[in-house]
C-alpha positions, 0 to 999 in steps of 0.5 A: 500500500506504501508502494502504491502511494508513493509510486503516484505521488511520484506520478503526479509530480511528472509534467503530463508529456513525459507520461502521456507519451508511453509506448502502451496505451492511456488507463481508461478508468481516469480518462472517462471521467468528464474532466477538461482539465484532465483532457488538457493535460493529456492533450498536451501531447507533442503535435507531429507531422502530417504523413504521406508516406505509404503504409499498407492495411497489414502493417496497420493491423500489425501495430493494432495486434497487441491493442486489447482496447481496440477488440470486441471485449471494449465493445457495447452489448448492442449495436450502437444507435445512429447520432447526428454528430455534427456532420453535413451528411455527407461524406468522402471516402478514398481507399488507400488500396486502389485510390478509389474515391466515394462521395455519398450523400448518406442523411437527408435533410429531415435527418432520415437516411438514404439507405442506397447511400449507406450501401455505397460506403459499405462497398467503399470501406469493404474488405481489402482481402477478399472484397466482402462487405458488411454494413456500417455502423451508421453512428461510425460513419456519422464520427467520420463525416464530423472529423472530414467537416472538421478539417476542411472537408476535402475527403478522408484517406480510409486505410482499413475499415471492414475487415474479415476473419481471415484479413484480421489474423493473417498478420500474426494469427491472432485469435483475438477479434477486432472491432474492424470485424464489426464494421465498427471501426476504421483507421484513416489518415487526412491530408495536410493534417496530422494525426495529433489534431484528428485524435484531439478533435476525435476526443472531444466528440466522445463517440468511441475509442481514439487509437493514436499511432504518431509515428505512422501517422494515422488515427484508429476511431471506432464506436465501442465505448470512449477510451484513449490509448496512444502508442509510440515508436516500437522499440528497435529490434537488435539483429543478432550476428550470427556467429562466424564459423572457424576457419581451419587451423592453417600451418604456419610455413616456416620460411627459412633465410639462407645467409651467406658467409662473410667473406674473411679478410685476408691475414697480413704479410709478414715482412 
């Protein structure tokens, strides 16, 4: 109990960045509660670069593998309902994949929603693997409209959304199941911006789980339940030398030097 006391008073005299900044993710238990000068403090977070470089879904779904806030154990009981999250109703979707570029105008004026629309960005945000669709959640999509008005409204670049089974685990086999399984989950990028104001501004709605991947560049958003997690620069693997095989014993040659004798100098006469 001592320990335990000591270990967070030592904590809080830390400046929030250096431990906001932990390769694992944030606890969640202090991260729900409504407090704006909790949420400052952990905001407060270094603002990286925008990325353009190219990042492929598995190497995604690799970095999300040990995540255990992003798997169906962080999921609701239910489907979540459909919430007008401040969007325009109208969202634009480019695949990262194939370039494939989706504009759907999925909510009508009276705030009912166009269900041919709907299906338009299931087939947007459909499995890369095996080309399987599934339906959306709805309230996802509205999270997604809301960040792409937010910053500009020039479309967002969807790196994974909808994954099956076999996409899931075909990085590492894991047995675990994503929300991506759901539809209840995407991972994007935005041009120009970087993943620090998309993650800030995607915890401010408090729809769902906000993953933030600095060093890749990306943000994972999903519907479960309202949790934090950020993870750093995977720590470097050291390559291991394997050891040189032993060159046979060679002999020495002995290289042996013939001298040849000095010449005598000649006895003196005898007069």
């Amino acid at each position: 109990m001592r320990l335990l006391l000591l270990f967070s008073i030592v904590l809080n005299m830390l400046p929030a960045p250096l431990y906001a900044q932990g390769l694992g993710p944030v606890t969640a238990d202090p991260l729900e509660l409504d407090s704006p000068a909790l949420l400052e403090r952990l905001g407060a977070l270094p603002e990286y670069p925008a990325h353009d470089a190219p990042l492929s879904e598995a190497e995604v779904s690799d970095l999300e593998e040990d995540e255990e806030y992003i798997y169906v154990s962080s999921g609701l009981a239910h489907a979540p309902a459909p919430v007008n999250l401040g969007g325009n109703g109208n969202l634009t979707l480019t695949r990262h994949d194939n370039g494939e570029k989706t504009t759907a105008r999925y909510r009508r004026k009276d705030g009912s929603y166009d269900e041919a629309e709907l299906r338009r960005l299931d087939r947007a945000m459909r499995c890369s693997l095996t080309g399987r669709e599934i339906s959306m959640s709805v309230k996802l999509i509205e999270l997604l409209d809301a960040i792409e008005d937010r910053f500009g409204r020039r479309g967002l670049v969807l790196l994974s959304g909808y994954r099956t089974s076999r996409n899931n685990h075909r990085t590492r086999g894991a047995a675990r199941e994503s929300l991506h399984m759901l539809g209840w989950a995407a991972d994007i990028r935005i041009p120009g911006y970087s993943s620090t104001k998309v993650k800030n501004y995607a915890r401010r709605k408090r729809a769902g789980g906000v993953g933030y991947y600095p060093y890749k560049g990306f943000t994972h958003l999903d519907v479960g339940k309202a949790r934090y997690w950020v993870m750093g620069r995977p720590p470097r693997r050291r390559r291991v030398r394997k050891p040189r095989a032993a060159r046979p014993a060679q002999r020495k040659q002995v290289r042996t030097i013939s001298r040849k004798p000095a010449p005598r100098k000649p006895a003196p006469r005898k007069s």
